[in-house]
N, C-alpha and C positions, 0 to 999 in steps of 0.2 A: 444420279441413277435414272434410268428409263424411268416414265409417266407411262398412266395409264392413255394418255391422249396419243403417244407416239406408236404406232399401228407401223410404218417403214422409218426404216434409215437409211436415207439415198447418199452417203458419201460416208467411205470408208476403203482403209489400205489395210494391205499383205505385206509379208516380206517380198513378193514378187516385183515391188515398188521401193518405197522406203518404210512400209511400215514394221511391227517386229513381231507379229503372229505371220504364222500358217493360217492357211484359208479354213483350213478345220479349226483351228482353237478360234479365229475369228469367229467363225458362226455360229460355237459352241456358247461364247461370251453373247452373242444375239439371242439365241435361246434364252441364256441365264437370266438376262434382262426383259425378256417376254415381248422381245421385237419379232413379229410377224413376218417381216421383209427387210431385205438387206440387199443393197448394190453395193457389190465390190466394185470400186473404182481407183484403182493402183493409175500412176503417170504412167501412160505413154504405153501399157500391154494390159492384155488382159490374163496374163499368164498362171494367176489365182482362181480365174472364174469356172472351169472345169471341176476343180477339185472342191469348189464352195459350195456349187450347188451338188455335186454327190454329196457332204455332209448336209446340206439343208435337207435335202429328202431321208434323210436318217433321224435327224431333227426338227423336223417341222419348222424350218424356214423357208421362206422360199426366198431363194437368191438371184436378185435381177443383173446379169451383165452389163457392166458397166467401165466405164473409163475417166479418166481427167487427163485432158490436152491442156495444151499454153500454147495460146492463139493471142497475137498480136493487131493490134490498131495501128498502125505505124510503128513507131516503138515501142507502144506501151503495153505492155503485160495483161494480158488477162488469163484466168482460169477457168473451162469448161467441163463441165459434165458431159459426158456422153451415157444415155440411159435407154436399156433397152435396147440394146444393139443386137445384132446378130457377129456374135464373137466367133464365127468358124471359117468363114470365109468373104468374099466377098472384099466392095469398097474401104470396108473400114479397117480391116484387117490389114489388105495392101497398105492403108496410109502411114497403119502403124509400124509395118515391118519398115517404110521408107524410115521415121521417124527414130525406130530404133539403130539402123544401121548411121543415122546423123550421129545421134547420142554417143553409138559407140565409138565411131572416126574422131568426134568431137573429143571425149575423154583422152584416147591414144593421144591425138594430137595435142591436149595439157601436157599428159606427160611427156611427151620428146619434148617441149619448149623448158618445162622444168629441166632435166634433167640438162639442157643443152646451156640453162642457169643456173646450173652446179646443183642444183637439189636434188635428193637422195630420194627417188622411187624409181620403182619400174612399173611395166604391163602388169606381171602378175600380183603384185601388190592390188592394184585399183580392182583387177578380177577377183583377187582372193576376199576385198569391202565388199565385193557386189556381192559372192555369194550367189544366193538363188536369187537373184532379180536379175529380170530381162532386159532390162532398160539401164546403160551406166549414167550417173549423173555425177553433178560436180561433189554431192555429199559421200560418194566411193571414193574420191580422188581425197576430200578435206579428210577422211577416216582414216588411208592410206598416208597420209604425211603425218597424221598423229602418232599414227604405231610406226613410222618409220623415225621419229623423233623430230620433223622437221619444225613441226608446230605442237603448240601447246593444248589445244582445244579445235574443233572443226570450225566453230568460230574464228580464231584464228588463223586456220588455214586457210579462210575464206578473205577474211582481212589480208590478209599479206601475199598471196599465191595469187588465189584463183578469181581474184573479182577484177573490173574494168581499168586497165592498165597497170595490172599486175602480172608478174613474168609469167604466169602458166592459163591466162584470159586464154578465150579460144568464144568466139561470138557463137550463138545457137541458129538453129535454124528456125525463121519467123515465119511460122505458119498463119497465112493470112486466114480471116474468119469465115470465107467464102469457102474454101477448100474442104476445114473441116466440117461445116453444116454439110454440103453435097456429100458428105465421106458417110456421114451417121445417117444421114434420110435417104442414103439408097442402100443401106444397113437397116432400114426399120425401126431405127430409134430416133432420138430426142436430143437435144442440143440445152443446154442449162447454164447460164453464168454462176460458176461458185463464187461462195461468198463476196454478196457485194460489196456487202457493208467494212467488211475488212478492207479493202484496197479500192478507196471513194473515185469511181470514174463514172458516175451516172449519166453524165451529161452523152456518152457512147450508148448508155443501152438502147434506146430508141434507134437508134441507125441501126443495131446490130439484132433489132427485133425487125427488122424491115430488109435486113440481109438474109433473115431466113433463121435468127436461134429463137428457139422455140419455148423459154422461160427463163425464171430468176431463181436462183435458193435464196426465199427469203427469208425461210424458217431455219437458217442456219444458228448453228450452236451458241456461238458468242452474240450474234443480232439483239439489241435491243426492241423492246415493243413497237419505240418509234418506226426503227428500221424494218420492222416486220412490216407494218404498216404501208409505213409509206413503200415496198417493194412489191407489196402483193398487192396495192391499190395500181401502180403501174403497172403492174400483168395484165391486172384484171380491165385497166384504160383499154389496152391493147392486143386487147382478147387473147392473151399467151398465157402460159401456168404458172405452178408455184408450185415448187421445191423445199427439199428441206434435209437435213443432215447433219452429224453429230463431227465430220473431218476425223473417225478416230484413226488412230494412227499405233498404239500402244501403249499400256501402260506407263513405261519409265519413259518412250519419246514424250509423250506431252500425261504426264502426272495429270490426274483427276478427272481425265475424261474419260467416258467410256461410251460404247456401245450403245444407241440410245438416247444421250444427252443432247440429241438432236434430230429432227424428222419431222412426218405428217403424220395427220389420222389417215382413218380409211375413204374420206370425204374426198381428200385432196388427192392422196393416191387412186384413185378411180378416175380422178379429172387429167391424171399423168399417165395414165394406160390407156385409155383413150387417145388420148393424143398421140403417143408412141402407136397405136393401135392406126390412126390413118395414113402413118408413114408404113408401116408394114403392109395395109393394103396397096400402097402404091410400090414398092417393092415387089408384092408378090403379083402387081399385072402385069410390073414390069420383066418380067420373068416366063409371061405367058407366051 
């Protein structure tokens, strides 16, 4: 359950992503737990953040526009925060619509390679998992083989289909980390590595604090003390922020977390609007 010290919750999904609330029961569930602020950050759209913040201002939340990209180092995987964006037009938006049109070429083309190895989906299968998310990813396509019977578990669909030299692979498109920082800081916002501590590549964050991202979530949910530590000490070497966030996603996706169980006070958030706050003045001179 949310603490009295968790003042925002900088990372949280919709169904407009993978998560399983609506932007209104999401923010309703912020309320209940007596979070003051909330960044919806859905993969790859912000297609929840519209309709989060009209229930925040019904609810006294205020709801920060937000995103998570997967930005790559060569091959290697990372997760980003995008916070305080401007979600209407602009850079960031363009990069998204590129990234969703990948996503969606990418899925189609799983399935023609499946079906073209005998397994049993089509298009509208993988559309009908998406549902309302803007963004298709391979967890539509693993969803789609399980109600088609092909697999047993979306786990399994993943094991046997859709992972790397498996008949329905189809490679992503590797957004390199330069791309995205320019995308969000001429959008007005912030650049954030999610959870570090989950997926150990620390020995990249220094490069990628000198490439231009703008902090770490070290106050992430699962993070041990160490980890808090030793991440917010590195920020703080490098004069960059510190984040914080609960990853919730929904009830029955990940059991026992909730709304909350992860974030800043109001100390740290004021050191993260700020920050977001001098990429916006340079957006808005840039605009003069």
């Amino acid at each position: 359950m949310a603490t009295e010290t968790i003042y925002a919750d900088l990372h949280s999904h919709t169904f407009a992503s993978d998560g399983e609330l609506s932007p209104e029961d999401l923010v309703d569930r912020a309320a209940a737990a007596g979070v003051q602020v909330l960044a919806v950050t859905d993969h790859d759209t912000v297609g929840g953040v519209a309709r989060a913040i009209a229930r925040g201002k019904e609810r006294g939340v205020e709801v920060g526009p937000g995103c998570e990209l997967t930005i790559y180092v060569g091959t290697t995987e990372l997760h980003l925060l995008a916070l305080f964006i401007d979600y209407t037009y602009g850079p960031f938006v363009t990069l998204l619509e590129k990234m969703q049109m990948h996503r969606r070429e990418r899925g189609m083309q799983m399935v023609r390679k499946l079906k073209a190895a005998g397994v049993p989906i089509d298009e509208s299968d993988v559309l009908e998992a998406a549902g309302k998310a803007s963004a298709i990813g391979r967890p539509h396509i693993a969803a789609a083989l399980v109600k088609r019977g092909a697999a047993h578990t979306n786990q399994h669909a993943f094991l046997n289909f859709l992972s790397k030299g498996k008949p329905g692979y189809v490679a992503k498109y590797l957004l390199p980390p330069s791309e995205a920082f320019a995308a969000i800081h001429a959008s007005g916002g912030i650049g954030i590595l999610a959870h570090p501590g989950e997926h150990k590549h620390d020995e990249l964050i220094v490069p990628l604090f000198r490439e231009g991202m703008d902090g770490v979530e070290a106050l992430y949910r699962t993070h041990s003390e160490v980890n808090r530590r030793f991440y917010s000490g590195l920020a703080r070497r490098y004069e960059k922020v510190v984040s914080g966030g609960s990853d919730f996603h929904g009830p029955t996706v990940r059991p026992g977390v909730d709304v909350g169980d992860g974030g800043v006070d109001r100390h740290v958030f004021a050191e993260l609007k700020r920050a977001a706050e001098f990429w916006a003045r340079k957006k808005s001179d840039s605009n003069v």
